[in-house]
C-alpha positions as CSV (number, residue, x, y, z in Angstrom):
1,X,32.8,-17.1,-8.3
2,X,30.0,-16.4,-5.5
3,X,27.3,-14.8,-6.5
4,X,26.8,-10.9,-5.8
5,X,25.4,-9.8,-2.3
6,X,21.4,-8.6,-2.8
7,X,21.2,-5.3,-2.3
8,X,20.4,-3.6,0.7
9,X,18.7,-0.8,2.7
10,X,20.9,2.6,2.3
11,X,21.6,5.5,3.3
12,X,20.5,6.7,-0.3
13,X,17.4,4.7,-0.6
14,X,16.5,6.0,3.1
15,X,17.1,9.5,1.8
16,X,14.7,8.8,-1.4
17,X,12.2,7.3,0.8
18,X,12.3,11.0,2.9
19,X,11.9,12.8,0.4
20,X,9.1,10.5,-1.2
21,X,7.1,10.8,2.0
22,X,7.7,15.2,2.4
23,X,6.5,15.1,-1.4
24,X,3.6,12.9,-0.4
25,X,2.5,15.0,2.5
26,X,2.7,18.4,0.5
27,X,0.6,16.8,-2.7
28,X,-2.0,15.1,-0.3
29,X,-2.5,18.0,1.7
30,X,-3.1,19.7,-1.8
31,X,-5.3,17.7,-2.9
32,X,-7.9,17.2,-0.1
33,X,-7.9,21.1,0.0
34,X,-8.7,21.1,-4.0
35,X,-11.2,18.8,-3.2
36,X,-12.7,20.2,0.2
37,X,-12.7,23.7,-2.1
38,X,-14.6,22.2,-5.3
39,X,-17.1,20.4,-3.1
40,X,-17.9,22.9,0.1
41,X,-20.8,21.9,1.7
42,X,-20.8,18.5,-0.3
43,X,-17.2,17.5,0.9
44,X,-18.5,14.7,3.6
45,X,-21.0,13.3,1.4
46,X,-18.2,13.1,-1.6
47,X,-15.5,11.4,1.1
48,X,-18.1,8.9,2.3
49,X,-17.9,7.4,-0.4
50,X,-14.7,8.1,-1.9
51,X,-12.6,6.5,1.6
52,X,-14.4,3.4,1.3
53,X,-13.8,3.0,-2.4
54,X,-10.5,4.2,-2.7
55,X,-9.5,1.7,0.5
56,X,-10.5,-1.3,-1.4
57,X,-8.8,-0.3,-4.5
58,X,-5.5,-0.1,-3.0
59,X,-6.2,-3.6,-1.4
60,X,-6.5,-5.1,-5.1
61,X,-3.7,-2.5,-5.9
62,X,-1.7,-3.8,-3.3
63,X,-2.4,-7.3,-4.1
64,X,-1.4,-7.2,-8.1
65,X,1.3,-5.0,-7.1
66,X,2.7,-7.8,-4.0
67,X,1.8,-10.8,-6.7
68,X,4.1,-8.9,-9.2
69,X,6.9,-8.1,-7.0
70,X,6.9,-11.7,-5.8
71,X,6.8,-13.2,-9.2
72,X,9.0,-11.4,-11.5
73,X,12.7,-9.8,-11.1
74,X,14.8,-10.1,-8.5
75,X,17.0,-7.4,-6.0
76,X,19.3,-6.7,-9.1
77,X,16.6,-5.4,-11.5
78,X,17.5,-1.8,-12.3
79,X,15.0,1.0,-10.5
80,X,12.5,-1.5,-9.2
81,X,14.9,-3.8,-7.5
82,X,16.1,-2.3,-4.3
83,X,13.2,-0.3,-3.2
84,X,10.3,-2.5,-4.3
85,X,11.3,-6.0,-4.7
86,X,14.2,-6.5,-2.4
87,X,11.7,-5.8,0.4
88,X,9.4,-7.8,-0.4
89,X,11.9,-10.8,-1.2
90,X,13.3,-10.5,2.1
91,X,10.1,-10.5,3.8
92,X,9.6,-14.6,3.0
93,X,12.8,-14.9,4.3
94,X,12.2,-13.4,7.7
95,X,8.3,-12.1,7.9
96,X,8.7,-10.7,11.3
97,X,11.8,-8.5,10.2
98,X,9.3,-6.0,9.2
99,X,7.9,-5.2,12.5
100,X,11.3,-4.2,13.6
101,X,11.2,-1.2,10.4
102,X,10.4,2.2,11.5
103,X,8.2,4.7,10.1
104,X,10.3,5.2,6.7
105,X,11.3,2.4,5.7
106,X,8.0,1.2,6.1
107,X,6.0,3.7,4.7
108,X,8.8,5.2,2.2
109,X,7.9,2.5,-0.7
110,X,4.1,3.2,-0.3
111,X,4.8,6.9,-0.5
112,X,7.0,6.8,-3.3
113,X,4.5,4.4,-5.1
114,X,1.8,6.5,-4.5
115,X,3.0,9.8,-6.1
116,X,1.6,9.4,-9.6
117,X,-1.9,9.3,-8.2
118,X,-1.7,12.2,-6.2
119,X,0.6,14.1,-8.7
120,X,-2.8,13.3,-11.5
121,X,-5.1,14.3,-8.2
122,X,-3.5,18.0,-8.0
123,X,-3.7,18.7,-11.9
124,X,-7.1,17.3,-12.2
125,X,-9.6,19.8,-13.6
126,X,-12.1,20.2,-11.4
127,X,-15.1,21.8,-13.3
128,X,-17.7,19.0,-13.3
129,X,-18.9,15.8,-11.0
130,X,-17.2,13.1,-12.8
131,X,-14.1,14.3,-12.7
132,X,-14.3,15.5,-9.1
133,X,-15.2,11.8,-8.3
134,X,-12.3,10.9,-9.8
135,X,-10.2,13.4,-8.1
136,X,-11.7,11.8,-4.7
137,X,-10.7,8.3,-5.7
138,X,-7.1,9.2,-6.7
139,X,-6.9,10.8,-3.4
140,X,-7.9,8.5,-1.4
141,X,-6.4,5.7,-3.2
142,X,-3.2,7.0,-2.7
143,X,-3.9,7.6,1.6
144,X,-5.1,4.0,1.2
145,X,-1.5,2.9,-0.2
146,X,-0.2,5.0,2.9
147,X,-1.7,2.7,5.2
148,X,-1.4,-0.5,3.7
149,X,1.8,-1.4,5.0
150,X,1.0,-0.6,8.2
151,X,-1.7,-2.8,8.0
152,X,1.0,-5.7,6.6
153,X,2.8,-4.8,9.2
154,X,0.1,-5.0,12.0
155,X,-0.5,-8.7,10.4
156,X,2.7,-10.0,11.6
157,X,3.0,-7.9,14.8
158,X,2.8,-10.3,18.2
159,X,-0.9,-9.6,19.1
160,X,0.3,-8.2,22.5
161,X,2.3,-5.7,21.3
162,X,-0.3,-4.7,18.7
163,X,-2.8,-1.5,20.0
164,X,-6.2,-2.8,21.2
165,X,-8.1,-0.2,18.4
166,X,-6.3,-2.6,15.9
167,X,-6.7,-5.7,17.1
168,X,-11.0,-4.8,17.4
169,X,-10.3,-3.6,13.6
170,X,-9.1,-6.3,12.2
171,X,-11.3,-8.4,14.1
172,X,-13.8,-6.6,12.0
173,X,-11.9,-7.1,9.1
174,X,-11.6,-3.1,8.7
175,X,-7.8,-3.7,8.1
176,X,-5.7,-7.0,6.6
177,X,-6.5,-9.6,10.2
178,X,-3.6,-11.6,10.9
179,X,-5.3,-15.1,10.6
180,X,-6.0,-14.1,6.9
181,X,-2.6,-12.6,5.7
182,X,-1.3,-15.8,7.3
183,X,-2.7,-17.7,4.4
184,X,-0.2,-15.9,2.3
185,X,2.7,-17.3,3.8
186,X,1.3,-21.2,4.0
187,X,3.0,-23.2,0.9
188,X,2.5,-22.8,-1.7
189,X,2.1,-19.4,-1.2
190,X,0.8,-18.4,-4.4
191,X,-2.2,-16.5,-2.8
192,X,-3.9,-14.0,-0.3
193,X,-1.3,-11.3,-1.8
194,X,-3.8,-8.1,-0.5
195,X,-2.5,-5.8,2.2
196,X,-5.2,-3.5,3.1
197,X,-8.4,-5.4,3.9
198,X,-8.2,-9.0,2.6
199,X,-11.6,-8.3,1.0
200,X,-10.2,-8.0,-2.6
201,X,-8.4,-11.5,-2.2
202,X,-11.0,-13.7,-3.5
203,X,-11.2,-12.0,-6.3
204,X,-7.6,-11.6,-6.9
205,X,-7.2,-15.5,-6.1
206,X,-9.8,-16.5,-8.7
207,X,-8.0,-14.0,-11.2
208,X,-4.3,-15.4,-11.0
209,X,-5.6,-18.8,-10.8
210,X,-7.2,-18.7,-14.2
211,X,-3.9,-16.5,-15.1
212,X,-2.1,-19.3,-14.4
């Protein structure tokens, strides 16, 4: 007997993705008005430094969470399976099929993902500093998540066809450059799993290597 098709993209795991990326709209826009209301004059200093944080915690976020999705499971595992792994799975298989997705299906995942952080951003108490900090972070960390595929997805465009404000920001390094993520996908690819930045690979690669 032939093993079962993998799974693929719906109609019904489109229409999740939708409604993951409305809910993530409404709760971010909540939550940078919480904040912009509990800080007032203080809001730029409090987002300088909570964007720069929160960006390179969703690269090591999105590096344990690619290294996982790669590693364990498969398209069949129930809940996790279609919308997380099988995309990921497939994306070895054909890296540039990716650039070919349009906004939902490549941001859907990464909004659904996200929704526990903003959800815990919009309850937060926000009576003193530290936990206004912490608001910040969850925030951010969760606009951070929003981009990171895009930045994945940047990595693998032609560089032609990617926009020149790009190509001078990953030049920079600002977000994941394509000469880096290409690492990732050089046997035996077992590192360079980040998808923001790249800066939080180092430190992720010396992790899973003494993991394993």
């Amino acid at each position: 007997m032939s093993a079962a098709a993998p799974p693929r993209y719906g109609a019904g795991q489109r229409m999740l993705e939708l409604g993951a990326i409305a809910a993530f709209a409404v709760l971010a826009a909540w939550g940078l008005w919480r904040l912009a209301a509990a800080t007032q004059l203080l809001f730029v200093a409090v987002t300088a430094f909570a964007v720069p944080a929160g960006w390179l915690a969703s690269d090591a976020m999105s590096g344990l969470l690619h290294w996982a999705l790669d590693s364990f499971g498969s398209a069949q595992t129930p809940i996790v399976g279609r919308a997380f792994i099988r995309p990921f799975r497939e994306h070895h298989a054909d890296p540039e099929e990716m650039t070919r997705h349009d906004f939902v299906e490549t941001h859907g995942a990464s909004c659904f993902a996200a929704l526990p952080f903003l959800g815990a951003a919009c309850v937060l108490p926000l009576e003193a500093w530290p936990s206004i900090v912490a608001q910040a972070l969850l925030v951010f960390i969760s606009l951070g998540a929003l981009f990171t595929n895009q930045c994945h997805k940047w990595a693998h465009m032609d560089e032609s066809a990617t926009p020149a404000a790009v190509r001078w920001a990953q030049a920079k390094g600002l977000v994941l450059p394509r000469e880096h993520h290409r690492l990732h996908h050089t046997p035996p690819f077992d590192s360079h799993f980040c998808m923001s930045c790249g800066w939080m690979n180092p430190a992720l690669n010396a992790l899973l290597k003494a993991w394993r």
